[in-house]
C-alpha positions in Angstrom: 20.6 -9.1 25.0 19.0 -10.7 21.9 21.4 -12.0 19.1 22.0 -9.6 16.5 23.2 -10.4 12.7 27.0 -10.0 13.1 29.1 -7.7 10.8 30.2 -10.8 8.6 26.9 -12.1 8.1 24.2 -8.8 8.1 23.3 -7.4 4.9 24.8 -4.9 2.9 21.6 -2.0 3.1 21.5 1.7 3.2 18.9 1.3 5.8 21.2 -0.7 7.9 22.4 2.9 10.0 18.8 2.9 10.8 18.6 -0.4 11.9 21.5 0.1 13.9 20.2 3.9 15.5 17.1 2.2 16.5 19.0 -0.6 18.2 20.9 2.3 20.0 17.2 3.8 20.7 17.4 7.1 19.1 14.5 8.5 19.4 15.0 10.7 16.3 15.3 7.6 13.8 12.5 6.4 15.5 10.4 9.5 15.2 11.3 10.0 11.3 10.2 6.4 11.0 6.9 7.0 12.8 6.2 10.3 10.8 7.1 8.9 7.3 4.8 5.4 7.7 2.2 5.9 11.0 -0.2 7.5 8.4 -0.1 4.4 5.5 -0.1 2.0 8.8 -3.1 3.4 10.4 -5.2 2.8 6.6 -3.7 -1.2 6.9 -5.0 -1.7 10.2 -8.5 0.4 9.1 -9.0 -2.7 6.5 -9.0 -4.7 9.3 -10.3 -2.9 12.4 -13.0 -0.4 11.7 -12.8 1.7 14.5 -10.5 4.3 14.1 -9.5 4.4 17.9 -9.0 0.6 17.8 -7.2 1.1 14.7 -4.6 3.5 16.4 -4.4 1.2 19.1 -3.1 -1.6 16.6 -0.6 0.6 15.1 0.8 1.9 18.5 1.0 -2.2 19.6 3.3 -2.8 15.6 5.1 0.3 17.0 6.0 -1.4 20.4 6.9 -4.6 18.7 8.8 -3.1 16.4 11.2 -1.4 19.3 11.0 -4.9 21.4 11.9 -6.7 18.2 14.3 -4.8 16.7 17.7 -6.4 18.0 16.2 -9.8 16.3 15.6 -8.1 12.7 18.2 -10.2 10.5 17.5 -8.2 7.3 15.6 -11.2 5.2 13.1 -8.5 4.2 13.3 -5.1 4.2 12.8 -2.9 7.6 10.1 -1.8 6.0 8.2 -4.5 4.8 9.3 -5.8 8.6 7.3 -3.1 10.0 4.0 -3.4 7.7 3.9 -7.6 8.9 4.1 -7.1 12.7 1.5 -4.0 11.7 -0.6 -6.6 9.7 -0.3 -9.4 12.5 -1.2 -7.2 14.9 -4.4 -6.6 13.1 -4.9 -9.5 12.2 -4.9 -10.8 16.0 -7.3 -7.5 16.9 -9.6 -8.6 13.6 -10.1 -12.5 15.4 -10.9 -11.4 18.4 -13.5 -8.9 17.0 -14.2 -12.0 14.9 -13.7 -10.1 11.6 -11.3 -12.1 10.0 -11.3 -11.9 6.4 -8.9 -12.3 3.7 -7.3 -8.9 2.0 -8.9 -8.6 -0.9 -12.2 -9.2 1.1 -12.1 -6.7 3.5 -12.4 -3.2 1.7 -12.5 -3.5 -2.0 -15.4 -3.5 -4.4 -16.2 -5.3 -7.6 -17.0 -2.9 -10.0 -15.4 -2.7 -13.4 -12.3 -0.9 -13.4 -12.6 0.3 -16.9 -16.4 1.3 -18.3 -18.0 -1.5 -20.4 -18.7 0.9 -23.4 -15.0 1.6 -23.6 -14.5 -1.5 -25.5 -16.4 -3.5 -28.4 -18.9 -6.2 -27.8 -17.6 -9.4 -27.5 -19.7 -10.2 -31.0 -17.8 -7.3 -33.0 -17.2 -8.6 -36.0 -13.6 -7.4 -36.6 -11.8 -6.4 -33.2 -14.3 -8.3 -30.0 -13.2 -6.9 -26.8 -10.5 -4.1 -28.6 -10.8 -0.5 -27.0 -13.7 1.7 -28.8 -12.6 4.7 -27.6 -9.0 3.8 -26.4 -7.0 5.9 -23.8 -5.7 9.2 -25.0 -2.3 10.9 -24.5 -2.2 14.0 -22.7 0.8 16.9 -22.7 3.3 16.9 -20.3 3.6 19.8 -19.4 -0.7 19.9 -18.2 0.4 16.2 -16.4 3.3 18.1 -14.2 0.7 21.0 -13.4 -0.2 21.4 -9.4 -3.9 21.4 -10.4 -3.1 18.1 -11.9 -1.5 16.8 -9.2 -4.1 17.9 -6.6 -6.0 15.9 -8.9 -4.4 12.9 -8.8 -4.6 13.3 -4.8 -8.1 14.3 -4.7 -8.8 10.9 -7.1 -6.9 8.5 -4.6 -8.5 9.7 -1.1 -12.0 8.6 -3.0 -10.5 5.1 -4.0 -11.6 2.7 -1.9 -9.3 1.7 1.2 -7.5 -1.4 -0.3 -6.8 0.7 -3.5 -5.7 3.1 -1.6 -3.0 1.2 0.3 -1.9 -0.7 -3.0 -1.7 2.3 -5.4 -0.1 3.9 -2.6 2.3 1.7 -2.0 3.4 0.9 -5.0 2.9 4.4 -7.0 3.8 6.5 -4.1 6.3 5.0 -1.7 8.0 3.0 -4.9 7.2 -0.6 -3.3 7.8 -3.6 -5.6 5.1 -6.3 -5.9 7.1 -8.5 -4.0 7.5 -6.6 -1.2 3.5 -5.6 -0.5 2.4 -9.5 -1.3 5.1 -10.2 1.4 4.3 -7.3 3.6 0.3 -7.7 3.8 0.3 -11.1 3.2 -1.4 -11.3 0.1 -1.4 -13.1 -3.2 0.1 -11.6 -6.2 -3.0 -11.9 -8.0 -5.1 -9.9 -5.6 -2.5 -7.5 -5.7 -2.4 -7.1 -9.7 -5.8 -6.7 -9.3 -6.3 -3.8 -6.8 -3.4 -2.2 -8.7 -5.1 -2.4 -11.9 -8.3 -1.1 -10.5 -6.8 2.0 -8.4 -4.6 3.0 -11.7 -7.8 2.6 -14.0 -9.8 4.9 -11.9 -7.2 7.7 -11.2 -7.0 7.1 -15.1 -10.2 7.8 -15.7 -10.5 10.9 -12.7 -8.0 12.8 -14.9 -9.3 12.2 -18.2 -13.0 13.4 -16.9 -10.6 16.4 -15.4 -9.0 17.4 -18.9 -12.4 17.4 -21.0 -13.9 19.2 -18.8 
């Protein structure tokens, strides 16, 4: 059998039970794992393999790795951000082969502005260039908790485009640090400020277009 991290030297985690019941191959960790990231795995491997079936395919191979390779997981990283690299190597391997290799930031984002040009001065305002004209506007609580807001908010992220989707997701949803989605898709920090900024900017703007109307 594979060397494990011993007790002296593995690290102290809450999901180290986990670790340990999928070592033991209990099928019920393994199922709650499946059913609470297959769904965010399946949109990584869509940035890089378009097919949906091939897709699948990729995330059933990071499954299979993960249950071959879990007796080696030393608990550098997270389980989780384990799981997204063999899920992102994976389709990155399927992505050459197809000959679609591309970097992150390439493969499903756009370049259109994140905030609308006439929401700030022209650069030759003589007083404030570049300041907000019509700056972003609080909004009560209470309408902010509502479940029409929130369905919303949900509504406004299905229409981001993919990448946003994964990033704002990631980090807004499942509570990821920046760190850990640079490390887990391997991309730069930049192009991850970037896709964040762009995905919060336009769920922004969904809900302000929701309130005055």
């Amino acid at each position: 059998m594979p060397a494990r991290a011993d007790q002296a030297t593995r690290p102290e985690s809450k999901e180290w039970p986990l670790v340990e019941a999928l070592r033991s191959r209990d099928e019920r960790a393994f199922a709650e794992l499946v059913e609470r990231h297959n769904r965010t795995l399946l949109r990584v491997a869509r940035l890089y393999v378009r097919d949906r079936s091939a897709a699948e395919e990729v995330v059933q191979e990071a499954w299979l790795g993960v249950l071959e390779g879990i007796d080696r997981f030393e608990g550098r990283s997270s389980l989780r951000t384990w799981i997204y690299r063999i899920l992102t190597n994976r389709a990155q391997s399927r992505a050459q082969r197809e000959r679609r290799q591309l970097p992150f930031s390439a493969l499903a984002d756009d370049h259109e502005a994140a905030v609308k040009e006439t929401r700030f001065r022209p650069t030759d305002d003589p007083r404030f260039p570049l300041l907000w004209s019509v700056p972003p506007r609080s909004w009560p609580v209470e309408r902010i908790l509502a479940r029409e807001t929130v369905q919303q908010l949900r509504a406004a992220l299905e229409h981001l485009p993919a990448a946003q989707q994964v990033i704002v997701g990631l980090r807004d949803v499942e509570g990821w640090t920046a760190e850990e989605v640079c490390e887990a898709l391997a991309m730069t920090p930049g192009n991850q400020r970037v896709l964040l900024h762009r995905a919060r900017s336009r769920m922004r703007q969904a809900l302000e277009d929701y309130f005055e109307a």
